[in-house]
Biopython code that builds the backbone (N, CA, C, O; Angstrom):
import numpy as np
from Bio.PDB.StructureBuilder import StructureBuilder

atoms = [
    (1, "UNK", "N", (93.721, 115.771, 118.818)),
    (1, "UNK", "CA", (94.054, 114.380, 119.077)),
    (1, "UNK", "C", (93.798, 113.523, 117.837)),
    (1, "UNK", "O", (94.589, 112.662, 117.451)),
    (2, "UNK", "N", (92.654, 113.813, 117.247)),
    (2, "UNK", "CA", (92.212, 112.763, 115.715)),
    (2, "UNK", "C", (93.593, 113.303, 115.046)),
    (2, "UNK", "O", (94.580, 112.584, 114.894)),
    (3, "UNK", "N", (93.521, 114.671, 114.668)),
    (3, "UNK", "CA", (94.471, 114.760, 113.758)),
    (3, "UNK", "C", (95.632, 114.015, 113.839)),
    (3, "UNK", "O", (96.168, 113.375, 112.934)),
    (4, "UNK", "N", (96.088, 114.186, 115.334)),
    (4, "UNK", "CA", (97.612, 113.224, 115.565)),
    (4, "UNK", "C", (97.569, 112.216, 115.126)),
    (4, "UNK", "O", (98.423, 112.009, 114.264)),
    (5, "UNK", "N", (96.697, 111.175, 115.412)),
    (5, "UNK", "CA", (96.150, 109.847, 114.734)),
    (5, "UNK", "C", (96.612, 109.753, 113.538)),
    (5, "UNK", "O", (97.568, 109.096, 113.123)),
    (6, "UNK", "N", (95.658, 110.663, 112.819)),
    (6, "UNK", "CA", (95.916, 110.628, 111.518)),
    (6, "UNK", "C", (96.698, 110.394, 110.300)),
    (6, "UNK", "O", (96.515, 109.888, 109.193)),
    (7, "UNK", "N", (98.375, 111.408, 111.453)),
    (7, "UNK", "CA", (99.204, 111.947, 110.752)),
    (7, "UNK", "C", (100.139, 110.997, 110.915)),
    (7, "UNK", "O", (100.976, 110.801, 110.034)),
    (8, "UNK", "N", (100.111, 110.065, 112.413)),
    (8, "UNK", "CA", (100.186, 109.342, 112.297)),
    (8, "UNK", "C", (100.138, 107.570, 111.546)),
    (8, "UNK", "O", (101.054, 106.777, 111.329)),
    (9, "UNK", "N", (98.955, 107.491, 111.363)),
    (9, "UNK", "CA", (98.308, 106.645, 110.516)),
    (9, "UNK", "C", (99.444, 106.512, 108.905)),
    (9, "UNK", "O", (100.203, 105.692, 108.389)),
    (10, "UNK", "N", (98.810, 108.166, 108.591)),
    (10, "UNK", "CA", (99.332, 108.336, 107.130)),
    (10, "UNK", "C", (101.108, 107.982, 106.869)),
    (10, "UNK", "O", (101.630, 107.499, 105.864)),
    (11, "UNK", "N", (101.785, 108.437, 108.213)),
    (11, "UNK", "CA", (103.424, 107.864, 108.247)),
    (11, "UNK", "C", (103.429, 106.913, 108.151)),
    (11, "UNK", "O", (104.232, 106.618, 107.265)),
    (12, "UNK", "N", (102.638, 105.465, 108.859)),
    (12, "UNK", "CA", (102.497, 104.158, 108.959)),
    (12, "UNK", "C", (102.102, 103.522, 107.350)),
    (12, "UNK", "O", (102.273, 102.468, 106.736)),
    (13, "UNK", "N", (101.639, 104.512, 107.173)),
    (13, "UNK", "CA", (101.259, 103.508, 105.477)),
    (13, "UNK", "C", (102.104, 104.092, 104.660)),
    (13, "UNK", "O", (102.216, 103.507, 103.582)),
    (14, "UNK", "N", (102.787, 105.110, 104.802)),
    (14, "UNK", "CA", (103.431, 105.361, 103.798)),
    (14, "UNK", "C", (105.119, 104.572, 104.071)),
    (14, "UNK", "O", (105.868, 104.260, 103.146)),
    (15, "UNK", "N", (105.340, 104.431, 105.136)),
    (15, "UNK", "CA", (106.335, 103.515, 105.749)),
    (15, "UNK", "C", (106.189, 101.981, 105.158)),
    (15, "UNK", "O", (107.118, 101.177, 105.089)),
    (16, "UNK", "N", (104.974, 101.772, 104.790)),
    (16, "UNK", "CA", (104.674, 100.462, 104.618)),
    (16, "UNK", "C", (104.389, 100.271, 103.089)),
    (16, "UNK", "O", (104.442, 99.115, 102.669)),
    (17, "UNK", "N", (104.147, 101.093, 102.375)),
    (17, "UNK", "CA", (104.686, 101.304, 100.873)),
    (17, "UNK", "C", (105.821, 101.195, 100.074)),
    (17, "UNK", "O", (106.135, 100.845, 98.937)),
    (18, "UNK", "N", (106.585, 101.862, 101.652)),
    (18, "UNK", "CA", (108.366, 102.250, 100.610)),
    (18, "UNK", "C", (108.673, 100.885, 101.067)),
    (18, "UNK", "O", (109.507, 100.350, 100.335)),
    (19, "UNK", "N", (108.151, 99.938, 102.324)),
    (19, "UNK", "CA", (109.593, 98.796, 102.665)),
    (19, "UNK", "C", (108.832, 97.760, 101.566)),
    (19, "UNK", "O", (109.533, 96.865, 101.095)),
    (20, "UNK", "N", (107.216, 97.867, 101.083)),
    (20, "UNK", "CA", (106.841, 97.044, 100.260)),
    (20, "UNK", "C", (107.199, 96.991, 98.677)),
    (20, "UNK", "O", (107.056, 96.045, 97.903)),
    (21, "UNK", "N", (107.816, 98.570, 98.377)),
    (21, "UNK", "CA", (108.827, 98.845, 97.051)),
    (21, "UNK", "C", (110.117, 98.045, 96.708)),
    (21, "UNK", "O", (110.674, 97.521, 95.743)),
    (22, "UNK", "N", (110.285, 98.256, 98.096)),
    (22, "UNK", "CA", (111.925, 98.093, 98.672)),
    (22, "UNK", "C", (112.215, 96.449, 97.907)),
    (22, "UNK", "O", (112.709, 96.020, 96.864)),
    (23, "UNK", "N", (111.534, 95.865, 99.218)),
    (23, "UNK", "CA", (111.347, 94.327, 99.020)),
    (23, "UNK", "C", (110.924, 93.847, 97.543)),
    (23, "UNK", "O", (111.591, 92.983, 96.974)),
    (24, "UNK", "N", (109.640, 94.515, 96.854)),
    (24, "UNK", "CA", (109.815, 93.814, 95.787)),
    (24, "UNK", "C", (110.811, 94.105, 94.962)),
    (24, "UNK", "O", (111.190, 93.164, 94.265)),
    (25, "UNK", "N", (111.453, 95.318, 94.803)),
    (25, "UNK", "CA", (112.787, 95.134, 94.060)),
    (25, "UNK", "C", (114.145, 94.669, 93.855)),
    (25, "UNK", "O", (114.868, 94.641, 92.859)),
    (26, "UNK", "N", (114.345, 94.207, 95.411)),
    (26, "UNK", "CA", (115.112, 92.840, 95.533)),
    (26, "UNK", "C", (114.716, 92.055, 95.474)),
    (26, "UNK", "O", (115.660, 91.287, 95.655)),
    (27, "UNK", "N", (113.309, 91.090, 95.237)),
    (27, "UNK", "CA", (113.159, 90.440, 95.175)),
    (27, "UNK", "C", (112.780, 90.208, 93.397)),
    (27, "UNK", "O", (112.368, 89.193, 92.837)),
    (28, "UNK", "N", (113.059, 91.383, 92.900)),
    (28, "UNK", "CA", (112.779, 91.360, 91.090)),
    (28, "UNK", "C", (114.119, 91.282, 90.635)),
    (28, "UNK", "O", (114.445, 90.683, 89.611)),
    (29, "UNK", "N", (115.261, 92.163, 91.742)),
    (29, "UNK", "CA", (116.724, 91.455, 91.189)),
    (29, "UNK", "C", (117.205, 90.144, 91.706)),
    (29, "UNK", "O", (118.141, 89.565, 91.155)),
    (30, "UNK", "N", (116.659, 89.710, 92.638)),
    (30, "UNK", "CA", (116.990, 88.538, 92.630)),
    (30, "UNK", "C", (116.768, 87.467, 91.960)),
    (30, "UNK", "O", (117.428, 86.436, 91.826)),
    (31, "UNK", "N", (115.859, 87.776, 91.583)),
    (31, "UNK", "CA", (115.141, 86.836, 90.446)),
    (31, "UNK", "C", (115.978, 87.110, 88.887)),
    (31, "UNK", "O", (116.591, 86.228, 88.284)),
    (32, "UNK", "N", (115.863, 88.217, 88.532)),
    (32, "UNK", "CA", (116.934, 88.833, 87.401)),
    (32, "UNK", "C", (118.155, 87.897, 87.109)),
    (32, "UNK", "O", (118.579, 87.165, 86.214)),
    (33, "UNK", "N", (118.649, 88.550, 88.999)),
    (33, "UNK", "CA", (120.315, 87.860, 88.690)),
    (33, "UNK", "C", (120.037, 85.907, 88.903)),
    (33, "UNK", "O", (120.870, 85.360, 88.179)),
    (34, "UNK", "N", (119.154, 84.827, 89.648)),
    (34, "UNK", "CA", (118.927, 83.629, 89.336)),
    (34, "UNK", "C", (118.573, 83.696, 87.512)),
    (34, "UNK", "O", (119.420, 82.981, 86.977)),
    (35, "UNK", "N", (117.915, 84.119, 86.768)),
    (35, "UNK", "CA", (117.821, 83.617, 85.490)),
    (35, "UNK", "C", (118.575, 84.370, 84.784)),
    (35, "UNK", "O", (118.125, 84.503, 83.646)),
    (36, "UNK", "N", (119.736, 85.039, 85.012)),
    (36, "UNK", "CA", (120.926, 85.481, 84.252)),
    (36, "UNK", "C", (122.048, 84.727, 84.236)),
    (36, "UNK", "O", (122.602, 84.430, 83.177)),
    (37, "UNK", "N", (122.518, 84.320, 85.499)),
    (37, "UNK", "CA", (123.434, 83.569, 85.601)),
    (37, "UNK", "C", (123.673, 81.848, 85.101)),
    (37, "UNK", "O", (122.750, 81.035, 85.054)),
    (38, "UNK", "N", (124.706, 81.629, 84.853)),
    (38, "UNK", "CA", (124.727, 80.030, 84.275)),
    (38, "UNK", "C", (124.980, 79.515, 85.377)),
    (38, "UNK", "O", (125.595, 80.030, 86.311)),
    (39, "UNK", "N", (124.382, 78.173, 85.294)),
    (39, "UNK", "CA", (124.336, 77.458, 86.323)),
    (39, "UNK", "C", (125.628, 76.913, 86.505)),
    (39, "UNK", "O", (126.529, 76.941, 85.666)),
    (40, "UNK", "N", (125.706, 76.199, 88.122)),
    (40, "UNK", "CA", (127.293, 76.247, 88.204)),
    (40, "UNK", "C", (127.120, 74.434, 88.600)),
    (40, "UNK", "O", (126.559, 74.036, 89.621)),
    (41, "UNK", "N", (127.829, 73.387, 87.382)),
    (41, "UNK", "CA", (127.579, 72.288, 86.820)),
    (41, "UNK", "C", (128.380, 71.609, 87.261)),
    (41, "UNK", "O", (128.694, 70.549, 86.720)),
    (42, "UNK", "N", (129.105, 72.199, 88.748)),
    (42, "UNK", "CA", (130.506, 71.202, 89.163)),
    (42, "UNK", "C", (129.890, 69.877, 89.062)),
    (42, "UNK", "O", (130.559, 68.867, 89.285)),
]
sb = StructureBuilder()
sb.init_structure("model")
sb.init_model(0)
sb.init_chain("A")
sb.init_seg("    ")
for serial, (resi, resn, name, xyz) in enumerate(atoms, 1):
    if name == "N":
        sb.init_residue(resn, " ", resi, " ")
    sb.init_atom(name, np.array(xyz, "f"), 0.0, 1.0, " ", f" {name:<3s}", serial, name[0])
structure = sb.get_structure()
């Protein structure tokens, strides 16, 4: 039963690593593509 926990547990954080990768790398291209682009001066 601990073990299940466990193995559990360890999916949960590692789940919570990749969507915290995820996110900051859209949120590093988003930022990228705001200070790449020229502003639009209509």
């Amino acid at each position: 039963m601990v073990k299940k926990l466990l193995i559990v547990a360890a999916v949960v954080g590692v789940a919570a690593l990749v969507a915290k990768k995820v996110k900051d790398a859209n949120d590093e291209r988003a930022l990228w593509h705001e200070a790449t682009t020229s502003p639009d001066l209509r």
